[in-house]
TORPAVEX-273505 format. One line per 4 residues: number of its first residue (from 1); their letters; for each residue x negated, z negated, y of N, C-alpha, C. Coordinates in pm, 1 decimal, always signed. Each point is the difference from the previous one (the first is absolute). Example, Ala and Ser with C-alpha at 12.3 -4.5 7.8 and 13.67 -1.06 7.14 Angstrom:
1 = as = -1319.0,-780.0,-569.0,+89.0,+0.0,+119.0,-90.0,+0.0,+120.0 | +35.0,+72.0,+105.0,-82.0,-6.0,+119.0,+77.0,-73.0,+109.0
***
This chain:
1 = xxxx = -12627.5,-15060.6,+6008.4,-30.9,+136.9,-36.3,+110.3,+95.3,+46.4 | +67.0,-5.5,+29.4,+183.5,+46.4,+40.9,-44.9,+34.4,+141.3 | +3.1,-93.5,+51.2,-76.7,+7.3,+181.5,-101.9,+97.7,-18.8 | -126.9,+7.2,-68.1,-84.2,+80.8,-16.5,+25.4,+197.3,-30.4
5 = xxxx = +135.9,-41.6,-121.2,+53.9,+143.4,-39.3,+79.5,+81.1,+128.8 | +101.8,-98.1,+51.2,+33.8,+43.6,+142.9,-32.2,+80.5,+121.0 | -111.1,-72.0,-12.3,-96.6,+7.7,+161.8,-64.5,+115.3,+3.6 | -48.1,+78.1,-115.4,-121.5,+45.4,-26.4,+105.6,+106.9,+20.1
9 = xxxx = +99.0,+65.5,-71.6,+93.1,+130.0,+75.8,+27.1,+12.1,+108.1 | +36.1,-136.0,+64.0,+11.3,+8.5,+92.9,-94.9,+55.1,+127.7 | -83.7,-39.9,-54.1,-155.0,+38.8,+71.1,-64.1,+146.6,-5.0 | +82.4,+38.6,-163.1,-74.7,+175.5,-10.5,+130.7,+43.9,+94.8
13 = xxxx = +83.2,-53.3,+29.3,+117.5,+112.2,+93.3,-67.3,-10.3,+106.7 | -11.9,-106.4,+71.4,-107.7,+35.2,+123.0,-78.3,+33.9,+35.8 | -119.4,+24.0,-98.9,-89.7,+67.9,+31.5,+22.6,+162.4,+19.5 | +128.2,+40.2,-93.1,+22.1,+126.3,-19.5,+85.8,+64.4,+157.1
17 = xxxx = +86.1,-126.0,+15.3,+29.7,+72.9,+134.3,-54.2,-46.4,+139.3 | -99.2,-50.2,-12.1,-121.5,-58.5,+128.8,-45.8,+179.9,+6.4 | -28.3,+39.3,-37.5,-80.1,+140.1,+37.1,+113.0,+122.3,+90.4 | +110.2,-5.5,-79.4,+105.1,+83.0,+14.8,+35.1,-35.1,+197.5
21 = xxxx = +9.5,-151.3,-17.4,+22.7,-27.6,+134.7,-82.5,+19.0,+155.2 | -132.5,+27.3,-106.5,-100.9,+33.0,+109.7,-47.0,+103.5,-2.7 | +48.6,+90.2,-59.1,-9.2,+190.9,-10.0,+69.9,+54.5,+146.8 | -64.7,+66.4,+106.4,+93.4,+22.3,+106.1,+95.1,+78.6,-53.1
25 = xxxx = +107.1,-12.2,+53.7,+117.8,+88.3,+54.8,+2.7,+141.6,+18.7 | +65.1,+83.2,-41.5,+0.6,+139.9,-11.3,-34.6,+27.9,+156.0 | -106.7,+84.0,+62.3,+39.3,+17.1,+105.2,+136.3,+141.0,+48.8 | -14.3,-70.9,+105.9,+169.8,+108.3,+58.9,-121.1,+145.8,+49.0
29 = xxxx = +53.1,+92.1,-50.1,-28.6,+133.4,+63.6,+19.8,+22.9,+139.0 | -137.8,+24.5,+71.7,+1.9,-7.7,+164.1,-38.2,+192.9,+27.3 | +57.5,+18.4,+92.4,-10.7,+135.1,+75.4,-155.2,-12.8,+56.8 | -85.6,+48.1,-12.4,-128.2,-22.6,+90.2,+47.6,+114.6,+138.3
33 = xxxx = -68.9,-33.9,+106.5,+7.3,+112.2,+85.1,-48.3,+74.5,+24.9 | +45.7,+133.4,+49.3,-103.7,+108.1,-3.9,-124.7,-40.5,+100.9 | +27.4,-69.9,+113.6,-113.6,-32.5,+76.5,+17.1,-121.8,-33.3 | -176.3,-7.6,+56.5,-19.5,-210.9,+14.8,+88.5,-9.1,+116.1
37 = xxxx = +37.0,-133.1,+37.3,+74.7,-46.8,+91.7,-103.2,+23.9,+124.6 | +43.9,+98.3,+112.1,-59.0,-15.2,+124.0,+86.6,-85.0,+77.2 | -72.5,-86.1,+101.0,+50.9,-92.7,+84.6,+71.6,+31.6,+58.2 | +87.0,-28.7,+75.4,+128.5,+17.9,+71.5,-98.1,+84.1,+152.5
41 = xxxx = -64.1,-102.4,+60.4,-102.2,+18.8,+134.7,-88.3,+170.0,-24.7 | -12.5,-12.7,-114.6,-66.1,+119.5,-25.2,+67.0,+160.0,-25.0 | +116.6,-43.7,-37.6,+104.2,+145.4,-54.4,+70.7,+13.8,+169.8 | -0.6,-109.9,+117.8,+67.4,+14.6,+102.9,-103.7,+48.0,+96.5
45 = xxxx = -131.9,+57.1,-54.7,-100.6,+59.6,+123.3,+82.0,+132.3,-13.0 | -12.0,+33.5,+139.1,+0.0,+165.3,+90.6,-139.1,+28.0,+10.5 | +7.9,+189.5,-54.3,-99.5,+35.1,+31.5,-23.5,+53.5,+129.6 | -140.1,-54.1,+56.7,-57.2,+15.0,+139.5,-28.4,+129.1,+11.2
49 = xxxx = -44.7,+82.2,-114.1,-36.0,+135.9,-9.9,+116.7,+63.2,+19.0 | -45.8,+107.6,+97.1,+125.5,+119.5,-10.4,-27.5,+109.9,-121.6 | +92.0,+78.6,-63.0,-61.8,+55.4,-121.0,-11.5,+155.4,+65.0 | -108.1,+26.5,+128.2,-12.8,+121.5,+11.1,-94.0,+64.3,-71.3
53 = xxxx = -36.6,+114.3,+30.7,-118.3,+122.1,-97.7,-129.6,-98.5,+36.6 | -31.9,-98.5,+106.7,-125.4,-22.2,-12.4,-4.8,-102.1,-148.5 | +122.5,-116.3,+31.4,+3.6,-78.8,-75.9,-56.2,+39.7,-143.4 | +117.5,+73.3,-47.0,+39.5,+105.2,-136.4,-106.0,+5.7,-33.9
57 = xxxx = -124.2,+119.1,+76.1,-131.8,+35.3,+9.6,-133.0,-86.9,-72.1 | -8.6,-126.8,+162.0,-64.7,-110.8,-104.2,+23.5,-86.8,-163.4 | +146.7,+26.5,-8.9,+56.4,-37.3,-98.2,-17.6,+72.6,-143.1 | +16.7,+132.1,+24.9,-43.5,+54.0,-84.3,-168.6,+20.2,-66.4
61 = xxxx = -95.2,-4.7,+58.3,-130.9,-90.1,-15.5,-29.0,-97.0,-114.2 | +69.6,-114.9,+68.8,+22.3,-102.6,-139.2,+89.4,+37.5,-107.4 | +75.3,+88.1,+18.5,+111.4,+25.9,-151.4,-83.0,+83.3,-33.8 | -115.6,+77.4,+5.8,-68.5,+70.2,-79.6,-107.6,-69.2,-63.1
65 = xxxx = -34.8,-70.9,+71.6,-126.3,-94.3,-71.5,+69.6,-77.2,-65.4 | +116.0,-34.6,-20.2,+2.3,-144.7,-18.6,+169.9,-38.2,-121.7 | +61.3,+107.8,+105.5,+144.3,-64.8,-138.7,+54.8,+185.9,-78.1 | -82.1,+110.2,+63.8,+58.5,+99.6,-44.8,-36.9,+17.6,-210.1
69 = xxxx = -95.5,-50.9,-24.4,-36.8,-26.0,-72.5,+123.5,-49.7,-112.2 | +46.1,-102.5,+45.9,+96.7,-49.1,-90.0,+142.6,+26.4,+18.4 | +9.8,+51.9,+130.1,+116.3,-1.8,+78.8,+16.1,+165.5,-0.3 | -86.0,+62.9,+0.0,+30.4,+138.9,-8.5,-15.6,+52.7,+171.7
73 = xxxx = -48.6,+127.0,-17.7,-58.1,+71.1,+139.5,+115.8,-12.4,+88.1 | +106.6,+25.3,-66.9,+171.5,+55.6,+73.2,+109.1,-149.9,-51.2 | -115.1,-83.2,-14.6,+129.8,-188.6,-5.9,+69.9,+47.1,-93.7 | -24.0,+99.3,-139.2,+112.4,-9.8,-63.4,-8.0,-103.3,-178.9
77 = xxxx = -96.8,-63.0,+13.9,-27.3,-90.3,-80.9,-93.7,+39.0,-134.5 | -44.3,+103.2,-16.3,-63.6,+75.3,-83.7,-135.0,-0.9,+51.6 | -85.5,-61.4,+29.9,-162.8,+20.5,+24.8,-69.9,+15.6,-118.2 | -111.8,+22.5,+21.0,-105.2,+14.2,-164.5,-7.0,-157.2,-64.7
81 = xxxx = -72.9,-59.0,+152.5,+19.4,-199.6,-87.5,+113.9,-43.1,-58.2 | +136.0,+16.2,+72.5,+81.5,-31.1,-60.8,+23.2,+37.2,-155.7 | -22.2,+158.1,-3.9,+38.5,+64.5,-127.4,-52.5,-53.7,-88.2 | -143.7,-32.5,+6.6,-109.9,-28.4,-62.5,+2.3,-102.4,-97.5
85 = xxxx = +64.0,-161.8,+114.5,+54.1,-92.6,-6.6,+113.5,-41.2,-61.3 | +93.7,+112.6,-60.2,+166.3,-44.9,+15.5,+38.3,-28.3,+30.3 | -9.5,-1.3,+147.8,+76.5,-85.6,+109.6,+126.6,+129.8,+25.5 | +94.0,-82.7,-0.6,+142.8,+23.9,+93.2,-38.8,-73.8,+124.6
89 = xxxx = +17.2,+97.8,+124.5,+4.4,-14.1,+98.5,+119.5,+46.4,+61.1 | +41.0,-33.0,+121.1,+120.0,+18.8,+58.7,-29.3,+131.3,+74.8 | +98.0,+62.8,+6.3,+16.7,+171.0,+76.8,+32.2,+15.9,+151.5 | -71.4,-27.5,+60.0,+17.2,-12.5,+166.9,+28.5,+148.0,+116.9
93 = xxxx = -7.7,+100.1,-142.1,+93.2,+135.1,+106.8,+132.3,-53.1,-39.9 | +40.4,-47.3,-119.4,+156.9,-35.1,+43.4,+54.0,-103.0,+86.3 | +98.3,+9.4,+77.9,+21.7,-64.7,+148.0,+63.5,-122.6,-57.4 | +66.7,-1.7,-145.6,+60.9,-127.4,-31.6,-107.4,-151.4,-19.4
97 = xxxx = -169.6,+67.9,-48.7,-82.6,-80.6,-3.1,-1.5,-104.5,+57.0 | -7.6,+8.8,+164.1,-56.9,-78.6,+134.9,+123.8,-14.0,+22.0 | +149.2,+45.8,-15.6,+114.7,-39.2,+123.1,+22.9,-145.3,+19.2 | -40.8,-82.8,-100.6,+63.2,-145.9,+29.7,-126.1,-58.9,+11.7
101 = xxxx = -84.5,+39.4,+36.4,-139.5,-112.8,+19.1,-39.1,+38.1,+206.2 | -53.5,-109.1,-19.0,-53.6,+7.4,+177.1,-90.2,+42.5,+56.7 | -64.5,+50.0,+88.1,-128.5,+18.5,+13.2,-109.5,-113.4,-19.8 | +63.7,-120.4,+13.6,-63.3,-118.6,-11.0,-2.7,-28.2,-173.9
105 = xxxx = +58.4,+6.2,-52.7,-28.1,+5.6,-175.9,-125.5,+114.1,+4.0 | +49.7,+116.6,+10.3,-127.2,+58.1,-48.4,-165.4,-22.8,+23.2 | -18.6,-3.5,+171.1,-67.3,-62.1,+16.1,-54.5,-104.9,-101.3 | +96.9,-127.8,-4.5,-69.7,-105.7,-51.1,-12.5,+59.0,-138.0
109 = xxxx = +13.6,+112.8,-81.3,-9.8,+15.6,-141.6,-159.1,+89.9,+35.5 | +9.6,+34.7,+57.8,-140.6,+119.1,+33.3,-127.5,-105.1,-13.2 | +72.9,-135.6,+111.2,-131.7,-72.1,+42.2,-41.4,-81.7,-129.7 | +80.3,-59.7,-73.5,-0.6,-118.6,-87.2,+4.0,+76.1,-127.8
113 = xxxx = +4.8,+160.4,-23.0,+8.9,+21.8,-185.8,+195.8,-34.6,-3.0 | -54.3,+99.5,-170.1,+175.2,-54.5,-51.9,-30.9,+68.8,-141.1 | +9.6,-109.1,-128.4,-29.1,+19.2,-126.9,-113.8,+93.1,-18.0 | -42.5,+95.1,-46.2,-121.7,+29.9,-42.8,-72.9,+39.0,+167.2
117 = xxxx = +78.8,+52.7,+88.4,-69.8,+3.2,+158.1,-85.0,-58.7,+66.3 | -88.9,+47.2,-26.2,-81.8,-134.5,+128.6,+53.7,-2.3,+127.9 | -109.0,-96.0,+52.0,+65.3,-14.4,+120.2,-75.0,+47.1,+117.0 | +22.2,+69.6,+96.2,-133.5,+76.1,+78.3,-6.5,-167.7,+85.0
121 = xxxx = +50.1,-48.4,+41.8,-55.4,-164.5,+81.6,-56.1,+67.0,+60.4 | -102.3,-73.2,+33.9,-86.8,+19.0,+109.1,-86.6,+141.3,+47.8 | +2.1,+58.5,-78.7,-65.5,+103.8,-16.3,+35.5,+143.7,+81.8 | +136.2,+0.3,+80.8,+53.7,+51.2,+71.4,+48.0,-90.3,+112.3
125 = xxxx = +18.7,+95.9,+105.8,-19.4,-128.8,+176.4,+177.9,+23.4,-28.2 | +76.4,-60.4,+61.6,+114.0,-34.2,+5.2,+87.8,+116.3,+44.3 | -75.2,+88.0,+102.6,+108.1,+143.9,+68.5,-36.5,+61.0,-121.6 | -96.7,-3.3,-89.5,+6.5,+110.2,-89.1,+66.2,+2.9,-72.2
129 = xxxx = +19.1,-137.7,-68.5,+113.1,-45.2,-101.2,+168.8,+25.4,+70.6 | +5.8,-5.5,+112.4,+134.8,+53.7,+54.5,+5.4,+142.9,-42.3 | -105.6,+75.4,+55.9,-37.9,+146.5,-23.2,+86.7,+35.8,-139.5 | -57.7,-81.3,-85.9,-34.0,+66.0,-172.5,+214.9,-55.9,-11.8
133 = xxxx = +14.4,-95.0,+77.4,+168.0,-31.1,-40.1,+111.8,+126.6,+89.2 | -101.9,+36.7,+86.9,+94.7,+148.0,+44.2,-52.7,+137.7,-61.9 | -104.7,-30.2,-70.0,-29.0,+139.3,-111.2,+96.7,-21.5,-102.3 | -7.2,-116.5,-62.8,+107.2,-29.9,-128.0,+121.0,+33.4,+19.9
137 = xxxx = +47.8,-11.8,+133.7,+156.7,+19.0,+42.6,+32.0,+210.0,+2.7 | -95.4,+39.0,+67.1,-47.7,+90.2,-3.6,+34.4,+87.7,-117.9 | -35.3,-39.7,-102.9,+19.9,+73.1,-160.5,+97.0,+30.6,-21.0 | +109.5,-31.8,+56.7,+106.7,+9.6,-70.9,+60.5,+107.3,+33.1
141 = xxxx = +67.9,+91.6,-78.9,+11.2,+101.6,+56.2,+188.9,+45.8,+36.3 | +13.8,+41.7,+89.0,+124.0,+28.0,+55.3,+65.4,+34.0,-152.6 | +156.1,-41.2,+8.8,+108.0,+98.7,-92.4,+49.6,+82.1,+62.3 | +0.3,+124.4,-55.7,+92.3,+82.7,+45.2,+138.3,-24.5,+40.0
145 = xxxx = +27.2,+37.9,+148.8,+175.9,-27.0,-15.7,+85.7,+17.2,-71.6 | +63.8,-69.1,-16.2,+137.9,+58.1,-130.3,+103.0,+96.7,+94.8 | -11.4,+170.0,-59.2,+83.4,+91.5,+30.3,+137.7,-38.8,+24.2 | +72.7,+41.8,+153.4,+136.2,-47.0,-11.4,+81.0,+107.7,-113.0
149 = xx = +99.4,-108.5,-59.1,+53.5,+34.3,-99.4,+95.0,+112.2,+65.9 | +81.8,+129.7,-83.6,+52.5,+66.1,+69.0,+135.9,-59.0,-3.3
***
């Protein structure tokens, strides 16, 4: 009976910490990124399009049908969908927006979506989608020079 009195505590301790041991692990706090990961091959395309008035032109076409909406007439992130939506969108008359991305990122964000964005895919031929990445560049609007100091 001794063996019996023993065992049996012994047995409620294990059961008590069998669970504890198989509870995961706190996870570690991760940074998500502002973009999905575009491929290396894809952020290193050059655009074939030159960004003249014809380009701009056709380009502007699809930003009216298609992203002024959320993106705002003038890229400044304020459209009606967006508002509508609560979407924070990014401000593309300011020049700091686009300075560290490629023409090849945007692109691939235009073609493939990015968080609530769809993705135009297929639905636009490939010069157009260059087009719409030299309208986006486009938005941004000059700073004024900084006055030389006297």
């Amino acid at each position: 009976m001794s063996r019996f009195t023993l065992v049996l505590p012994a047995l409620f301790l294990f059961a008590l910490a069998l669970p504890a041991q198989q509870q995961p692990s706190t996870p570690t706090t991760q940074k998500t990124p502002t973009y999905v990961a575009i491929p290396v091959e894809a952020a290193r395309q050059a655009n074939p399009v030159k960004p003249g008035p014809e380009s701009l032109a056709r380009a502007k076409k699809w930003w009216t049908l298609d992203c002024a909406m959320c993106h705002g007439a003038d890229g400044n992130g304020k459209g009606e969908t967006a508002k509508d939506m609560k979407l924070t969108l990014v401000d593309f008359t300011d020049p700091a927006t686009l300075k560290d991305r490629t023409d090849g990122e945007i692109f691939y964000i235009i073609k493939n979506g990015h968080n609530d964005m769809p993705p135009e895919g297929p639905r636009i031929k490939v010069d157009e989608n260059w087009d719409l990445v030299n309208f986006v560049r486009s938005l941004a609007k000059k700073q004024p020079a900084a006055e030389p100091k006297p």
